[in-house]
SETORPA-289336 format. One record per residue: residue in three letters; x, y, z of N, C-alpha, C in turn; residue number from 1. Coordinates in pm, 1 decimal, always signed. Layout:
<atoms>
ATOM; Ala; X; Y; Z; X; Y; Z; X; Y; Z; NUM;
...
</atoms>
This chain:
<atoms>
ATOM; Unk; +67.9; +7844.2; +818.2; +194.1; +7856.2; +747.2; +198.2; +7750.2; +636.5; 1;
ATOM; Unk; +233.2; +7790.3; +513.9; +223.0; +7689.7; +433.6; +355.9; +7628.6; +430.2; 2;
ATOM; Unk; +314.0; +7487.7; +407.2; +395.6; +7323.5; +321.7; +560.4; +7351.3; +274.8; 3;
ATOM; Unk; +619.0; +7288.9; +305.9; +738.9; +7292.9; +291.9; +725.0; +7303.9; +121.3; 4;
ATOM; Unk; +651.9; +7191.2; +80.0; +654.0; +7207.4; -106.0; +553.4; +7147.0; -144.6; 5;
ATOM; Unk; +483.2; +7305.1; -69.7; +333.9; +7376.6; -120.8; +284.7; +7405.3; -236.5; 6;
ATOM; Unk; +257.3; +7281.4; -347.5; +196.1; +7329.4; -493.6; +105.1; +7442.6; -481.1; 7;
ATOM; Unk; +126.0; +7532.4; -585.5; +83.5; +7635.7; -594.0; -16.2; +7599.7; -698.9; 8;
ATOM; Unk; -131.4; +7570.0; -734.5; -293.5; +7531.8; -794.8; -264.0; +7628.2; -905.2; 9;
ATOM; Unk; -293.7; +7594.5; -1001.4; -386.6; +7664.3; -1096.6; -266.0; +7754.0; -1160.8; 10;
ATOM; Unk; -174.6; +7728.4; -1131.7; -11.2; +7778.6; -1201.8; +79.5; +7697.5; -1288.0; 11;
ATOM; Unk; +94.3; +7756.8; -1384.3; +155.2; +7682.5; -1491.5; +329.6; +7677.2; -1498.2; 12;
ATOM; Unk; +364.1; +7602.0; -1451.0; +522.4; +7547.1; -1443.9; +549.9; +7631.9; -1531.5; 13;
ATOM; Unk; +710.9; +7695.2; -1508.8; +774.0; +7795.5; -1577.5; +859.9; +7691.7; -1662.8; 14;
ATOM; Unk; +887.6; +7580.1; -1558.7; +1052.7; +7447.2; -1596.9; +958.6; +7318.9; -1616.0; 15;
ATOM; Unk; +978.6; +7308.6; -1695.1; +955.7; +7087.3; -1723.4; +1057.8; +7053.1; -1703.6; 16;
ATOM; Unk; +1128.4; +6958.3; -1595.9; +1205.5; +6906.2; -1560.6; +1205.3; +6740.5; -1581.6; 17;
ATOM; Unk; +1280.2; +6704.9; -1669.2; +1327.1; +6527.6; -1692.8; +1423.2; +6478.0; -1660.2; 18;
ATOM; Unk; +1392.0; +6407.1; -1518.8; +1478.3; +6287.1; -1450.1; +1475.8; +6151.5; -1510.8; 19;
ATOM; Unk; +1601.1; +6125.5; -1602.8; +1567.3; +5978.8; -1609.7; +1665.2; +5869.0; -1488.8; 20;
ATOM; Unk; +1591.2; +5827.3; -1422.9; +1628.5; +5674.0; -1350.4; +1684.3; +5564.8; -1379.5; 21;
ATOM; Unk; +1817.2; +5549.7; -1309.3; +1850.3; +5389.7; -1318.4; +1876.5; +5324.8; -1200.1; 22;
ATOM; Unk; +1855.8; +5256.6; -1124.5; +1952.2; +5245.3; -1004.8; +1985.0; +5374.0; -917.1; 23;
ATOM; Unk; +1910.9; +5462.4; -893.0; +1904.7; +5540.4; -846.8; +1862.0; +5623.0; -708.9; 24;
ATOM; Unk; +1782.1; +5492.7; -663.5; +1720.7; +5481.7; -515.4; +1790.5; +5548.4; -426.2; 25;
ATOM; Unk; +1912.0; +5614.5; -413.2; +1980.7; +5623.8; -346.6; +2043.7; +5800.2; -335.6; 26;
ATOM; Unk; +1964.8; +5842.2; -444.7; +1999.0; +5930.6; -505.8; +1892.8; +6077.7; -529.9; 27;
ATOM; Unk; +1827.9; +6028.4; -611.5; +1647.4; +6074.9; -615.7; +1590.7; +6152.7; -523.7; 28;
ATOM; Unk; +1594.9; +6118.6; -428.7; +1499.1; +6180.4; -363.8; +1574.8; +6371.4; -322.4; 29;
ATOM; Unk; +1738.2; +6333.5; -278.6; +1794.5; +6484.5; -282.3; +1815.3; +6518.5; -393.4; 30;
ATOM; Unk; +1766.8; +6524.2; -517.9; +1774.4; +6567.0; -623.6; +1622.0; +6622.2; -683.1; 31;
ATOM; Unk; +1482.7; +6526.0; -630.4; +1362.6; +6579.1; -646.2; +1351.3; +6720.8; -512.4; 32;
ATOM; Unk; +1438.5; +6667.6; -396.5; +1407.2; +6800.0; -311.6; +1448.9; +6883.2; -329.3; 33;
ATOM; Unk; +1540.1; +6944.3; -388.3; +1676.8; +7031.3; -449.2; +1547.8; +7133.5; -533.5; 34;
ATOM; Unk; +1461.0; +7016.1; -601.8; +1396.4; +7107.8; -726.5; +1265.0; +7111.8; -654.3; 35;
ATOM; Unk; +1207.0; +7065.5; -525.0; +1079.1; +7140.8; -491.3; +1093.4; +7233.0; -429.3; 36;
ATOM; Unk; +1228.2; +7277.1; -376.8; +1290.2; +7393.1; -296.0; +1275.8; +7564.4; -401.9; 37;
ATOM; Unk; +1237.8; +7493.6; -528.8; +1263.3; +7615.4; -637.2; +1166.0; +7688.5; -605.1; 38;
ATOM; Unk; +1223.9; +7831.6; -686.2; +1187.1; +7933.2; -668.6; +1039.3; +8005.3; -740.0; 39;
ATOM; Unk; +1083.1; +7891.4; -883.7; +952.3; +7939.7; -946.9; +925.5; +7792.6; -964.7; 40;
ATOM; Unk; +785.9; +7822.4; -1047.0; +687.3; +7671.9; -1070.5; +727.3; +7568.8; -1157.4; 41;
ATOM; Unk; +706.4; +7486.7; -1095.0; +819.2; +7344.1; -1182.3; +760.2; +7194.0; -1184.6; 42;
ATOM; Unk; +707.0; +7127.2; -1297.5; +674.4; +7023.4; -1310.6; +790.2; +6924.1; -1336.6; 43;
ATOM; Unk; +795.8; +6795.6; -1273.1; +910.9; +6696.6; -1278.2; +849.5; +6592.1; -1323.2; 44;
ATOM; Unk; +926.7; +6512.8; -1462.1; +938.8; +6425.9; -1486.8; +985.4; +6300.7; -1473.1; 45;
ATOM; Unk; +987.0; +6236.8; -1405.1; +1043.8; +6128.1; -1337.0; +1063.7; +6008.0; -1473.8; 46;
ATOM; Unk; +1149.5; +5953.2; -1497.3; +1137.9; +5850.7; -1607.0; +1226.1; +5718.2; -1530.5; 47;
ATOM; Unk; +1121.7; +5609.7; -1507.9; +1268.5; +5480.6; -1466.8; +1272.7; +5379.9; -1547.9; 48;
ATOM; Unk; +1399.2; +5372.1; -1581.8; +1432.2; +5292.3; -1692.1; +1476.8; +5147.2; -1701.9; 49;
ATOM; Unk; +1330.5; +5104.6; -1553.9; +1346.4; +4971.4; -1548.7; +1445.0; +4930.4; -1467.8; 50;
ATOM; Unk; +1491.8; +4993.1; -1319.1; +1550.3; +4974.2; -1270.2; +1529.6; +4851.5; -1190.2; 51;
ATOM; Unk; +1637.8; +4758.3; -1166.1; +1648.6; +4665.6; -1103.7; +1601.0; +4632.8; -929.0; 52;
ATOM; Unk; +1666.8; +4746.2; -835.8; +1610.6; +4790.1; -745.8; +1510.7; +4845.0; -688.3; 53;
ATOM; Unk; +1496.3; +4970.0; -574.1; +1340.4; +5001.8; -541.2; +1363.6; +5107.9; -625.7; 54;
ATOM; Unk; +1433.7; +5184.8; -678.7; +1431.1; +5316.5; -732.7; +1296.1; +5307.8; -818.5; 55;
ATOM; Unk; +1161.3; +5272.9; -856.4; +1026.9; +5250.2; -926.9; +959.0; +5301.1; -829.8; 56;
ATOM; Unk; +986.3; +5219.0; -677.8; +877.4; +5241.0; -546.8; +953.0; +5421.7; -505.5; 57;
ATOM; Unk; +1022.6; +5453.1; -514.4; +1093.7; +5598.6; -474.4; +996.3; +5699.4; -569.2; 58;
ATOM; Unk; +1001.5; +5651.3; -703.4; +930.5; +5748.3; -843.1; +810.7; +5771.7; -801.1; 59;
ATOM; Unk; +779.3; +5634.9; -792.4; +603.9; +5626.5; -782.3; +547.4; +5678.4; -647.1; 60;
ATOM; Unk; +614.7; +5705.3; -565.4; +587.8; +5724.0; -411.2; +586.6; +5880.5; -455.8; 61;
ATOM; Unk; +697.7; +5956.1; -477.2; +697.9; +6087.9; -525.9; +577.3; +6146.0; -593.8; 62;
ATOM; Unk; +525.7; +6073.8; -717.2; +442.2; +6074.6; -798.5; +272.0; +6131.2; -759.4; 63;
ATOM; Unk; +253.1; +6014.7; -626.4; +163.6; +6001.8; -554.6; +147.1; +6113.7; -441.7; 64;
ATOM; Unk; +247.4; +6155.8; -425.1; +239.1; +6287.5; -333.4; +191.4; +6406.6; -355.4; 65;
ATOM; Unk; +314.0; +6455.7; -494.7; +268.8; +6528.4; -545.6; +250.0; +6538.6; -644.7; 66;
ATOM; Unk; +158.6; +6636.4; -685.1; +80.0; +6659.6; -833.6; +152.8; +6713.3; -947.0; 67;
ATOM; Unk; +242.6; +6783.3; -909.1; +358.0; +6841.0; -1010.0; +423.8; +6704.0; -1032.7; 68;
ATOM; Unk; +446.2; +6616.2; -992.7; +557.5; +6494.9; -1039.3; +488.4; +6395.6; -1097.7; 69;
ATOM; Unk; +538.2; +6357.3; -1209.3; +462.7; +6262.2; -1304.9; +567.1; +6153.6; -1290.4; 70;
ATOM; Unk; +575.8; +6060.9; -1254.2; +593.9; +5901.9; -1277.6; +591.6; +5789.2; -1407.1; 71;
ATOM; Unk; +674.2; +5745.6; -1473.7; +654.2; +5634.9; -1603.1; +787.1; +5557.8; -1550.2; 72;
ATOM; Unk; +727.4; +5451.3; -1594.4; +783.8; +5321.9; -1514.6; +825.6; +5215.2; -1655.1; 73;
ATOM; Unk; +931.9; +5245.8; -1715.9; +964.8; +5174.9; -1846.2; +1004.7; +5032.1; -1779.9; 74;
ATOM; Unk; +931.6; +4946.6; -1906.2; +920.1; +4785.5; -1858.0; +1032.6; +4773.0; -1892.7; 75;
ATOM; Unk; +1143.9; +4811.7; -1990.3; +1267.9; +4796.6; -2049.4; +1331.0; +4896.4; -2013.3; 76;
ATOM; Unk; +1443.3; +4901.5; -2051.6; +1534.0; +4979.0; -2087.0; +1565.6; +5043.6; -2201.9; 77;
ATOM; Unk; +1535.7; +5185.1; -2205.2; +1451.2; +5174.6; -2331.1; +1646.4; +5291.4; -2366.4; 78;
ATOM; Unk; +1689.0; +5335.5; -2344.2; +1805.6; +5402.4; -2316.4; +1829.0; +5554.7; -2291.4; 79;
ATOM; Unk; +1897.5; +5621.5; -2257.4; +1911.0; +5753.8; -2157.7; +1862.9; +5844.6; -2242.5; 80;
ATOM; Unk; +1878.9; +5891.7; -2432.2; +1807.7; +5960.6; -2468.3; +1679.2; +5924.1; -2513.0; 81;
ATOM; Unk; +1589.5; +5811.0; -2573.4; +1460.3; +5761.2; -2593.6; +1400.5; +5823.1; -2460.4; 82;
ATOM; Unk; +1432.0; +5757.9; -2323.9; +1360.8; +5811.7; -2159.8; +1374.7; +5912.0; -2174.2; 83;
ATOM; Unk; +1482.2; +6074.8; -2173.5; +1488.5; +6158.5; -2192.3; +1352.5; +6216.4; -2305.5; 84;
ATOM; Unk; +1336.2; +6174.5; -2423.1; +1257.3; +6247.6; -2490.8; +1104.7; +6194.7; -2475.2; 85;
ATOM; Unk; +1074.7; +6071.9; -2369.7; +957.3; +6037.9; -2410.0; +859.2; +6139.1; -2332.8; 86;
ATOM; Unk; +885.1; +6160.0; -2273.9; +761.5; +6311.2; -2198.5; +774.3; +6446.0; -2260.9; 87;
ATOM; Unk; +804.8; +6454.5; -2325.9; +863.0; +6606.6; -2406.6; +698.1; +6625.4; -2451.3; 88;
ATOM; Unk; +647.6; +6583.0; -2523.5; +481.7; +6592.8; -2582.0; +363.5; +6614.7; -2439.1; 89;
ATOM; Unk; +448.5; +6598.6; -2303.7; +312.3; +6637.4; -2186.1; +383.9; +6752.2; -2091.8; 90;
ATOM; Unk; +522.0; +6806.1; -2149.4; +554.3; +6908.0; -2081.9; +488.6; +7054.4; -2125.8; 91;
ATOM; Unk; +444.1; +7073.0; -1990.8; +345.8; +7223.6; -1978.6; +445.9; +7330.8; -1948.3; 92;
ATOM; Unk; +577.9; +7324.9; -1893.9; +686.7; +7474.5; -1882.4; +703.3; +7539.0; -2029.4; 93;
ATOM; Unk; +706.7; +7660.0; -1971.3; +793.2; +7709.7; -2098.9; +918.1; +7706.4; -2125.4; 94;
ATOM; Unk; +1014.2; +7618.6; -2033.9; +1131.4; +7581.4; -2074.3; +1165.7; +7459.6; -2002.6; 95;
ATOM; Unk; +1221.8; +7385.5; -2101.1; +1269.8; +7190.0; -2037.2; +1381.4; +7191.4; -2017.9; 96;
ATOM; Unk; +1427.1; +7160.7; -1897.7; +1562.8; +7095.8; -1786.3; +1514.7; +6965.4; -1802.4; 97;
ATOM; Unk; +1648.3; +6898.4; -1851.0; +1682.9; +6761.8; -1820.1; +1803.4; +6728.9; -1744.0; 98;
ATOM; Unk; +1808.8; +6664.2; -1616.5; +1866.4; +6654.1; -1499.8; +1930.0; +6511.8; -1508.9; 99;
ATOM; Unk; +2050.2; +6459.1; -1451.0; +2051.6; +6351.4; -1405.4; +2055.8; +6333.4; -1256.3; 100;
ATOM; Unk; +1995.8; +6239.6; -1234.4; +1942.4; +6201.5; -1051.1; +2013.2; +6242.5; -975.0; 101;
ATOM; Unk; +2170.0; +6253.6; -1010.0; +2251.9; +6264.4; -921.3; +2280.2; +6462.8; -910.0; 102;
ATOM; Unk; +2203.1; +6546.4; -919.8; +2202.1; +6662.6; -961.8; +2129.9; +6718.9; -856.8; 103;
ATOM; Unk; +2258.4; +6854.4; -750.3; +2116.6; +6909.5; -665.7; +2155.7; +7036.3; -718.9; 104;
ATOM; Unk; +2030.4; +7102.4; -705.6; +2025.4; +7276.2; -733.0; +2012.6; +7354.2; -616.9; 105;
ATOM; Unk; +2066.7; +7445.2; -632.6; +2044.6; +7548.6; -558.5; +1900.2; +7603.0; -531.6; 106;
ATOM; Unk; +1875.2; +7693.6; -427.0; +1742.9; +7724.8; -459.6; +1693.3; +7807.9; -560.5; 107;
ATOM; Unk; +1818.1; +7872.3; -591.4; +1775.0; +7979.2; -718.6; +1812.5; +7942.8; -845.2; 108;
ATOM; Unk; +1864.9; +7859.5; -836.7; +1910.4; +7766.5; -991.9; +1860.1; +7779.0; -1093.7; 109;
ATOM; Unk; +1695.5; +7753.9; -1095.2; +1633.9; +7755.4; -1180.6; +1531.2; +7881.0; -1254.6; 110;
ATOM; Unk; +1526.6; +7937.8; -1087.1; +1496.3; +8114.2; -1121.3; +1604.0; +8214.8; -1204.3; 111;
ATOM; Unk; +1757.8; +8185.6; -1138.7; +1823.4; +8243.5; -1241.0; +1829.7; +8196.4; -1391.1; 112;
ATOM; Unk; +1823.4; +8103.9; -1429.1; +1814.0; +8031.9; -1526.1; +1693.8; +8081.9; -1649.7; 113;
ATOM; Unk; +1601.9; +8081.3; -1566.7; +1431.0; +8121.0; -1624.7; +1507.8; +8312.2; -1686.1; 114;
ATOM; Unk; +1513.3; +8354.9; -1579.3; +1585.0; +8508.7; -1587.7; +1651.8; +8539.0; -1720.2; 115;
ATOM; Unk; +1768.3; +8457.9; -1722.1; +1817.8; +8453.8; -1808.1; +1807.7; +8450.0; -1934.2; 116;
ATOM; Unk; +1722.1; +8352.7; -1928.8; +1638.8; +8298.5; -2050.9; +1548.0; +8409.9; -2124.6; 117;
ATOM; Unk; +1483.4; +8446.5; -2012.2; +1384.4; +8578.3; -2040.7; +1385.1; +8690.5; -2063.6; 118;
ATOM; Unk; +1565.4; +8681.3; -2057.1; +1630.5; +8816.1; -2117.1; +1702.5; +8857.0; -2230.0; 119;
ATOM; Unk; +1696.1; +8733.7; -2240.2; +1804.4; +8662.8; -2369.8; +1740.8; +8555.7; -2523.5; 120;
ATOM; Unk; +1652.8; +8676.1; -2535.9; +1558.3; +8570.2; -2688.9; +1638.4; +8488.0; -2731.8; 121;
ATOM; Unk; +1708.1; +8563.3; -2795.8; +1852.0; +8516.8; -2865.6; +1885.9; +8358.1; -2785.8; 122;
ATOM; Unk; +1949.8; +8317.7; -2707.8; +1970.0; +8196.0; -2668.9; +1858.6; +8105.2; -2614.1; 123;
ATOM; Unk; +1871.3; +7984.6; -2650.1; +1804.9; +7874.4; -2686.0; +1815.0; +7802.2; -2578.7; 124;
ATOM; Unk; +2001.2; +7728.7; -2517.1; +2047.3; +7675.1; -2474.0; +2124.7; +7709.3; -2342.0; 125;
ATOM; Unk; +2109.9; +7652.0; -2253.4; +2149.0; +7716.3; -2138.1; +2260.3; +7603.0; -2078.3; 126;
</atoms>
């Protein structure tokens, strides 16, 4: 029986997803599970923006697990849109969600979303 959140190999994320981090340790982790629960394929961006606390050891622990979650660990504070746009140039989805930590989805959240999208040239913005 497969993995609760069983990367699927050799599949190209439908969603690039960007979490940026502050103080967030507390938060994170039901918000990364929310989105490995999804329906279709989804790479997560993790961004911490130099948080004071463990919320770095939470990113990087995620990171290390799994292969869909990418980890950057800003020495500063670099601020909520700079973190927001700095992974935009290594996202592989064909469409980018930017989340804040404190954000859970449904399981179909992002499938309806994709749907939508895929029905609707015309809109950009969701």
């Amino acid at each position: 029986m497969p993995g609760e959140h069983e990367i699927r190999k050799n599949v190209r994320p439908r969603v690039s997803v960007i979490i940026v981090t502050y103080r967030s340790a507390n938060e994170i982790s039901d918000c990364v599970e929310s989105l490995m629960r999804q329906r279709v394929p989804v790479e997560i961006f993790l961004i911490d923006n130099a948080s004071p606390d463990n919320t770095p050891d939470v990113v990087t622990d995620y990171a290390a697990r799994f292969e869909n979650i990418h980890a950057t660990l800003n020495k500063e504070n670099i601020g909520l849109a700079a973190a927001n746009n700095s992974p935009l140039g290594k996202c592989q989805g064909q469409y980018v969600l930017i989340l804040n930590p404190d954000t859970l989805c449904r399981p179909d959240t992002l499938e309806r979303m994709v749907d939508f999208l895929d029905s609707n040239a015309d809109v950009g913005v969701v």
